[in-house]
N, C-alpha and C positions, 0 to 999 in steps of 0.2 A: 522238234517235239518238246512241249514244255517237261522235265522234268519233274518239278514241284509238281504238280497235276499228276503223275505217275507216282511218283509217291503218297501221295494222299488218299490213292486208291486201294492200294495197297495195306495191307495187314501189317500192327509192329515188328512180326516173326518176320517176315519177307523183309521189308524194310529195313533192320538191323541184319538180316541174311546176307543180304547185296549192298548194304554198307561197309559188311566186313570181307565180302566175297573179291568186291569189285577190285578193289587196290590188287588185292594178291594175284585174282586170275591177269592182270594188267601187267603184271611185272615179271608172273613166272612165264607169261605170252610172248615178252620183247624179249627177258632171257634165254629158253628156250630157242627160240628164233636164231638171235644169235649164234646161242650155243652149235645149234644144226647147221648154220650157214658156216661156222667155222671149220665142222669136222666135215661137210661134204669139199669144204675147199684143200684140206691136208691131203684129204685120199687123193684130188685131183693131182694137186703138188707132187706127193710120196709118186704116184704112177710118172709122172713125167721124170723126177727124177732117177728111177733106176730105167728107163730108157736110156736116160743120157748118158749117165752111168755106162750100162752096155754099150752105146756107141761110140763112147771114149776109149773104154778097154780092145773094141776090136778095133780103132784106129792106132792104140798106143803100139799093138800085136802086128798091126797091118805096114808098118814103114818099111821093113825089109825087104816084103816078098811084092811089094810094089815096086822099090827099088830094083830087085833082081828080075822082078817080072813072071815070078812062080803065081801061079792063076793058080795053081791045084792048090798050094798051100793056103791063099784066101781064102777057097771054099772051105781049105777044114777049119780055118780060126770063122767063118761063120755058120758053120755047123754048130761048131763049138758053142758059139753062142746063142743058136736060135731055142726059142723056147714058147709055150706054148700061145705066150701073153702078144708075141713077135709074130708079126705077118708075112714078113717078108727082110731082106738085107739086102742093100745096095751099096758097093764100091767102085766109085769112078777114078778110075787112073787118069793126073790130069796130062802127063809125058805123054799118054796113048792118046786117051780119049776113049779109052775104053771102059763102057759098064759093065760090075761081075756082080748081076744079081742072083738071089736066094731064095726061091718063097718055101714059106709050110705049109703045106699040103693040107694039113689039118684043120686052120683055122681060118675059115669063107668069110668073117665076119664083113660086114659092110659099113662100120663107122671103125676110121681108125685114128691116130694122130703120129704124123711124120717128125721125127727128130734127124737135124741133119749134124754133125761134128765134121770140124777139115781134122783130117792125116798130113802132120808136121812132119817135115824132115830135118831131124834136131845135126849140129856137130856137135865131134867132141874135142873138148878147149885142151889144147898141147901148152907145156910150159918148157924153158930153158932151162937146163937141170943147173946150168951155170948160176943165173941170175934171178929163171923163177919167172922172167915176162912169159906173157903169153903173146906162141909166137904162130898162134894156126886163127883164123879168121871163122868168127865166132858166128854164125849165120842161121836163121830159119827158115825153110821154106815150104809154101804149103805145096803137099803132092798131088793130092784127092781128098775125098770127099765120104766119109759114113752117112748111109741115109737110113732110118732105121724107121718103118710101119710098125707103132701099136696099134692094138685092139684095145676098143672101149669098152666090150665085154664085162670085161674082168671090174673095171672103174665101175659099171655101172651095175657090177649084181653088189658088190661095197656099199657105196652108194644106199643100193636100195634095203640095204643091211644094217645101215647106219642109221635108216629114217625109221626101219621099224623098230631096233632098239629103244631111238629116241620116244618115238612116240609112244609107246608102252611107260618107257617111266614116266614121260606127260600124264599119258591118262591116269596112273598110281597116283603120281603126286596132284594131279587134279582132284580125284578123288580123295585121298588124304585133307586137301587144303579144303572141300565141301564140307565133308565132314568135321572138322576141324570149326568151320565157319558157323553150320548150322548147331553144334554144341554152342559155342560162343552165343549166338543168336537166340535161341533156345533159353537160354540159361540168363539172357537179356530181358528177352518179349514177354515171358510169362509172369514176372512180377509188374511190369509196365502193363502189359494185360490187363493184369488183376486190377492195376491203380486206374487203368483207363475205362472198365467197368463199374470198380465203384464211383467214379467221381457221376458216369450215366446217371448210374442209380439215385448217385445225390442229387443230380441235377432233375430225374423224375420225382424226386421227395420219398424216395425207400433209401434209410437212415438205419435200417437193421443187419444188410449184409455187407458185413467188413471181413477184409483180409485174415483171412486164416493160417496159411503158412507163410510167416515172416521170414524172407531169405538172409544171409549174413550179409553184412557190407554194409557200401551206402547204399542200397538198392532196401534192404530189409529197412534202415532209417529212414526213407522214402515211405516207405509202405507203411509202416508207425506212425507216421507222421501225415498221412492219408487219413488213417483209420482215426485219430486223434479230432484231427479236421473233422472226417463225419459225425464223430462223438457232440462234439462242440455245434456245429452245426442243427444236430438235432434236437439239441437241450434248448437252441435259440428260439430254431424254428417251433418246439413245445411252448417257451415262456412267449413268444410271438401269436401263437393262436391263441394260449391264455389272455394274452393281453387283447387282441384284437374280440374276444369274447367278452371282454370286459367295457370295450370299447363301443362292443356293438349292445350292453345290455342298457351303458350309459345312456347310447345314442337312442335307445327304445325310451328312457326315462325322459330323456331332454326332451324328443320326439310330443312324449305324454304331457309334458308341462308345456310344451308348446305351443300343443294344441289345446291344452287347460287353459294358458294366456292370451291365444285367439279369442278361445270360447269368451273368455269373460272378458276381455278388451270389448269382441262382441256386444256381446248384451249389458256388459256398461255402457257402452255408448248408445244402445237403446234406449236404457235405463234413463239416461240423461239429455240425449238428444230431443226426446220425447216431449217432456216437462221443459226444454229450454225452447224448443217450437212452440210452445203454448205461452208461457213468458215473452217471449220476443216477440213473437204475431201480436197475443193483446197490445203488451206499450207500444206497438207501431198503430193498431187501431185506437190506442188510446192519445196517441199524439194526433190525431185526426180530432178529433172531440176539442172544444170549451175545457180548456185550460189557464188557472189564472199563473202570474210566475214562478210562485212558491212550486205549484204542482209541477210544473214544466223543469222547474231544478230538480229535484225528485225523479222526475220522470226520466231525466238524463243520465243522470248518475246509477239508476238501476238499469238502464240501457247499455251506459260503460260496464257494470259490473257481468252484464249477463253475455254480449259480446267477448270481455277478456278470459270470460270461464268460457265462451262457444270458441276460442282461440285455441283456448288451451288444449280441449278436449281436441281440436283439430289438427295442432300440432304430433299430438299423440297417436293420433291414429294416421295422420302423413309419415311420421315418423316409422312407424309398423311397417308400412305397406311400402319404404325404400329399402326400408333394411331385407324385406323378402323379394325384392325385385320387381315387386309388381306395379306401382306405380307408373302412370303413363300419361303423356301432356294430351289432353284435348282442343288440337288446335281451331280454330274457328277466327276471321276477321272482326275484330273490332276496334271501336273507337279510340284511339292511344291518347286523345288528349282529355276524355275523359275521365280517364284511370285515374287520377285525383277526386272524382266528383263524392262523397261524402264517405269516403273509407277514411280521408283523416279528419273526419269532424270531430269524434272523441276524440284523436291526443290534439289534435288544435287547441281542444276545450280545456286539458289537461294542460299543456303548457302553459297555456294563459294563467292556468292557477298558480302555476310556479315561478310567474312571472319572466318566463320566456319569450323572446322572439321567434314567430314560429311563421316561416317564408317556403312559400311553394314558386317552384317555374317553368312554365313550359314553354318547349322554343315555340315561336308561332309557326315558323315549317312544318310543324307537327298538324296546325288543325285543319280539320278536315280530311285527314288520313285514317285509314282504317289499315291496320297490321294483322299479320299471319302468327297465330303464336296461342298460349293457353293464360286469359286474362285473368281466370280465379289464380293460376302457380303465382303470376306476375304482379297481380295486388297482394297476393302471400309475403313475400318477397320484400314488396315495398314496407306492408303491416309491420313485418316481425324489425327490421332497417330502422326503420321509425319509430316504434313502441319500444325499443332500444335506446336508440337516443336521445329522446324524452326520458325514458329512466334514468339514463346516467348522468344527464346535464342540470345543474342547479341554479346557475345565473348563464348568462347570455344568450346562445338564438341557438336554433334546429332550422336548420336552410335543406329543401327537399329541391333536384331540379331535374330536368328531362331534357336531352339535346339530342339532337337528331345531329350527329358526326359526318356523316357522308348520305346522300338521297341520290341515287342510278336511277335509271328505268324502271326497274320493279324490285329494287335491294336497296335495305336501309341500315344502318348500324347507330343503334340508340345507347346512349349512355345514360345512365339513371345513377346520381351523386346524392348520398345522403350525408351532412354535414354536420355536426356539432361541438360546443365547448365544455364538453362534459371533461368526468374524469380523466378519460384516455385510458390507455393500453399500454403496457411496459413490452418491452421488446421480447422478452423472453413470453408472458401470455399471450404473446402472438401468434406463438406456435401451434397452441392449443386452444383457443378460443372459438373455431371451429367445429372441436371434436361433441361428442354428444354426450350431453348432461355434465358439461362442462363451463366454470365460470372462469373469470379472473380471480375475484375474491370467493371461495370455494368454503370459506370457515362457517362456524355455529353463529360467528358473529357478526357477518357479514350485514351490508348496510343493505342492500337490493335484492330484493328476492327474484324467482323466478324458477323455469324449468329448465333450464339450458340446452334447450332445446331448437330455439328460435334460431343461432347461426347457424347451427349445425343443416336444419332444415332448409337454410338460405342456398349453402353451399349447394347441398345436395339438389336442391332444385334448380342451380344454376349449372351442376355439369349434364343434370337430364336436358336446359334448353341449349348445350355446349354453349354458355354464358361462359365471360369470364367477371371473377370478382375479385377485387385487390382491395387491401388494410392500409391508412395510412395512418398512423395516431404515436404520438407520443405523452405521457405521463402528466394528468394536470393542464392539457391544452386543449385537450378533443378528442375527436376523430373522426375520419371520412371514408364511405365504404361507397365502391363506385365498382357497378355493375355494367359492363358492356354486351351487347349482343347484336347478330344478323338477323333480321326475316328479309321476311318480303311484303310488301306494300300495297296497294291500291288507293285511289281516290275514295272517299267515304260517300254514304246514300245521305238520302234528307228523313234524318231521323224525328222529322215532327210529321210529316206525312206516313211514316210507321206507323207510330202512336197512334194517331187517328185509325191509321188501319185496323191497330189491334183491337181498341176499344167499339168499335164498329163491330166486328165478327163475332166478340164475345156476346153481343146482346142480344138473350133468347134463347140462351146455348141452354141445354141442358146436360149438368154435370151428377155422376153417381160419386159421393167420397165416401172408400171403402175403410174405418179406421176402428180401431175399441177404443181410442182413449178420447175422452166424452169433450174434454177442452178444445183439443184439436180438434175433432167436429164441430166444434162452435166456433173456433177460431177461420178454418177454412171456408164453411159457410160461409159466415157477417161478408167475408172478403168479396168470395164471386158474388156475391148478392148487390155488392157494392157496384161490383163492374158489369152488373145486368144478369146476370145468368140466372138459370133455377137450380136450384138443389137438390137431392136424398140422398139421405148418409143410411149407412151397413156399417153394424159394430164388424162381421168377419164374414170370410169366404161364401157362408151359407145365404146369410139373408143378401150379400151382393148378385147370387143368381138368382134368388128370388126377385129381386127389384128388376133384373135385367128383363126376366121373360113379362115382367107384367107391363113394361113402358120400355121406350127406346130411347138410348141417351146418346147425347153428341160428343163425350169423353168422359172418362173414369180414370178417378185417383186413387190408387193402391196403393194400400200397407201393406208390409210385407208378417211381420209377425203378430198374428191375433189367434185367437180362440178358436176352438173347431175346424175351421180350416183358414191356412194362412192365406195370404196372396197367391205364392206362385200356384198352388191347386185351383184356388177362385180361377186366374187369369186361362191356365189352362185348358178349365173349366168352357170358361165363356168365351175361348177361341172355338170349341166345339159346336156353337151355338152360331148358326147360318148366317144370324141377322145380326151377328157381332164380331164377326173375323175383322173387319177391315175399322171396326172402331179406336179410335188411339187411348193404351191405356198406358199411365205416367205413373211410376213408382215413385212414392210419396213417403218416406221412411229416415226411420233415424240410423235406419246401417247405415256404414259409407264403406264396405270394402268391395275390393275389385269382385270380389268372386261372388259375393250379392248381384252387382251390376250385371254381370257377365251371366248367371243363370236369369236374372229377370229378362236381356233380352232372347234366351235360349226358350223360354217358358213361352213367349209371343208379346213381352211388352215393348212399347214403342220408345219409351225414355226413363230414362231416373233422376230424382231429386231426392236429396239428402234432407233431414232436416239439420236443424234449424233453417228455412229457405226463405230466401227477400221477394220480397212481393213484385220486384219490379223483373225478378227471374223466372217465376213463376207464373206470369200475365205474360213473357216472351212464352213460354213454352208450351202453356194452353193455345193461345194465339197461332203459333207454328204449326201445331199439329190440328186445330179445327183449320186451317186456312190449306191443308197438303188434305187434307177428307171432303173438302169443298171443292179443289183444285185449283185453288188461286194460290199465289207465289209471294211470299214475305223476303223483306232484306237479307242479305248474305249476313248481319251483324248478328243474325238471332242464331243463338248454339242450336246445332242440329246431333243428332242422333249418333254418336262413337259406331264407328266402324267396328 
């Protein structure tokens, strides 16, 4: 029996009862014991000895008249001595051979116990009156024999005399020693009681009932010191709720300003996104046009200007959207040896001003492969890597390269080195050159502006593709930041038979662009106009259902925020409309947050584009989705639709 288990079950009162019970009833048990086992063995002793006793005395009585041979006389010395406790007396003369038994009449008893003594026949020692020797032969011999029956009678009503005395004071001092115990116990359990209810209490959060009769001792110090604890206790767990009250009105405020810096991160980057799609659409239709050089330098450098401001705003809202989690790579196969083709044309153009060597490399194992991976994070990556290094470098070279490490079966491991002799990195800004909105040189006076933004965003994009990214730079020599990572592979398509593909299916198409801002309607048009399509533009939701019921079109570009009704209502809308369920319609918007994306495809749109968008993204994705409405099947290289 587990003991600990039996106590646990138990009550403090029990418990401290039969802690103090158990030792005492244990010892006055074995005493006791003994004690009775001692006095039933006296009485046995005491009875055997005055048998033997009497069978001495009548043998000491008996030498003569066995010598002379008087028989009458034995019977009276065993008269003499029969008594009621005696059954019987036997004397064997051994000269004869004769037995002279006795019995008493009186006493049948049927358990008895036999004591036998021999009858000595003593001399008596003679001296020489002359000399003093002793001159007579000094001799003993045995004659016969005393045989002497007891009754056990007598022993046994003792005996039973002995056990009830005994056990009477047992059960007194048993009872004495309970009592005894259970005062003890009592006088234990009830203050440990008390303390092992209040601690309940404390431990259910009721803080108000404390010990009330404090006992003397260290028991009552106990309980003081209980009560103290709950005191203290509840003044914490008071300034604890205050705090956590104060904590949670914060968290409502932070909460508010939150979502105050969503809102307007929001709609600034509407704000701006908007007019930066209208700017960057024209100079890209405007680099199309009769340009003389003057124009063309002009036209570059507000192309630089308008891309590092569509960076910047990009970085900030990439930045937004890791810091809350939501940020997620879109992977899709594409062409990995392209991933240089006109993302460094500005700083090319920029380093050359600064008189830079400005070297790109890609291994040739790379061409003609198409990788698993999210090409917009990975030109990020490369952008911010490079507009980096070109910033900090003043004389010698910016060496960009791409090596393909190891190519398996369908697994590749690419390293992407970006190099330069710029200022470098001290050991100790190494720490921090990562962190966010974080510089090396951090002062009013600092030589290089920027948002410091750009590594921070690097990092972060490199543990979302479990990239790794390593620093090497020392002070005044350089530095080189070298990107590694796994996908997976494939052989690339023949992306001039795309091309053709795409510019084929566009002509004829007719497209609705649903927008209010009047430039981008002009800017979107001229474009598909370009690539053959027809047009009609919707400033909002309203007149985009109006257009729909009056003509059928082959794809619709949708703004999300306009006048009367936005997009997702329009989109809605015009999924209810029989003869327009299965049309593909492309959000076309200066949001870029996940939770834009993620209602526009909840609402029934088929894809999203952000603004400012490149034309050569935007001809994939019309392309895609009239070519899945037709049912014929474009390259694996063209992004398809986020899961």
């Amino acid at each position: 029996m587990n003991i600990s288990h039996y106590f646990k079950k138990n009550t403090i009162f029990k418990q401290i009862l039969i802690a103090v019970l158990s030792p005492a009833l244990i010892l006055f048990l074995a005493l006791f014991g003994y004690s009775l086992f001692a006095r039933l063995n006296d009485a046995v002793q005491s009875q055997n000895e005055l048998a033997t006793r009497i069978a001495e005395n009548i043998a000491a009585v008996s030498e003569l008249a066995i010598i002379s041979g008087n028989d009458s006389q034995l019977l009276d010395i065993m008269a003499s001595a029969l008594d009621s406790d005696i059954t019987s007396i036997t004397i064997f003369n051994a000269e004869s051979g004769h037995h002279l038994v006795l019995n008493n009449n009186q006493n049948n008893s049927s358990e008895h116990k036999e004591i036998t003594v021999p009858i000595i026949q003593h001399s008596i020692p003679l001296e020489d009156s002359i000399t003093g020797e002793n001159i007579s032969d000094i001799t003993e011999k045995q004659i016969g024999t005393v045989s002497i029956k007891q009754s056990r009678d007598k022993l046994q009503k003792l005996q039973k005399q002995i056990i009830k005395v005994s056990s009477f004071i047992a059960f007194i001092s048993i009872l004495v020693c309970i009592c005894f115990a259970w005062f003890i116990s009592r006088r234990f359990s009830r203050p440990l009681a008390e303390i092992n209810t209040l601690t309940k209490n404390i431990t259910a959060g009721n803080f108000y009932k404390q010990i009330r009769n404090i006992k003397p001792g260290e028991l009552g110090e106990l309980q003081s010191h209980v009560n103290n604890m709950a005191k203290s206790i509840e003044k914490q767990q008071q300034e604890l709720k205050d705090n956590l009250q104060n904590l949670f009105l914060a968290k409502e405020e932070a909460d508010k300003a939150n979502s105050a810096k969503s809102q307007f991160l929001a709609t600034m980057t509407h704000e701006l996104r908007t007019p930066l799609n209208g700017v960057l659409g024209m100079m890209q239709l405007l680099s199309n046009t009769k340009l003389n050089a003057e124009q063309n330098h002009y036209l570059l450098i507000a192309r630089e200007s308008s891309e590092l401001l569509i960076n910047i705003v990009n970085n900030i809202l990439d930045f937004s959207e890791i810091e809350k989690g939501e940020l997620q790579l879109q992977e899709n196969y594409f062409d990995i040896s392209a991933i240089f083709n006109n993302l460094l044309t500005p700083l090319s153009y920029e380093a050359k001003k600064k008189g830079l060597e400005f070297t790109t490399y890609i291994d040739p194992q790379l061409n003609g492969i198409s990788v698993l991976g999210d090409d917009v994070r990975i030109r990020q990556i490369l952008l911010n890597l490079v507009a980096n290094a070109v910033k900090f470098t003043q004389q010698g070279n910016v060496a960009i390269t791409l090596n393909a490490k190891e190519l398996s079966s369908n697994r590749a491991i690419l390293e992407l080195n970006v190099s330069d002799t710029g200022i470098g990195i001290s050991e100790k800004d190494q720490q921090i050159i990562f962190d966010s909105f974080r510089q090396a040189d951090g002062s009013h006076r600092r030589r290089y502006g920027g948002s410091g933004l750009g590594l921070a965003i690097v990092r972060r994009l490199c543990d979302l593709m479990n990239a790794d990214i390593l620093l090497t730079s020392a002070e005044n020599t350089g530095s080189t930041f070298t990107v590694r990572w796994s996908c997976t592979y494939q052989v690339g398509c023949n992306l001039e038979h795309q091309t053709q593909q795409d510019e084929t299916i566009l002509v004829g198409k007719a497209v609705l662009i649903v927008e209010d801002n009047p430039v981008n309607q002009l800017l979107v048009s001229k474009i598909l106009r370009r690539w053959g399509m027809t047009t009609v533009t919707a400033n909002n939701g309203v007149e985009a259902l109006i257009a729909v019921e009056k003509q059928h079109f082959d794809i619709i570009l949708m703004d999300l925020q306009m006048p009367i009704m936005d997009g997702f209502e329009a989109t809605q809308a015009i999924r209810n409309l029989s003869q327009h369920r299965q049309t593909p319609i492309i959000a076309l918007t200066a949001n870029n947050f996940k939770d834009d994306s993620d209602y526009c495809f909840r609402v029934g749109m088929n894809d999203f584009l952000s603004k400012p968008v490149s034309l050569t993204n935007l001809k994939e994705k019309i392309s895609f989705w009239l070519s899945k409405s037709l049912g014929t099947s474009l390259s694996e290289s063209v992004d398809k639709r986020p899961e």
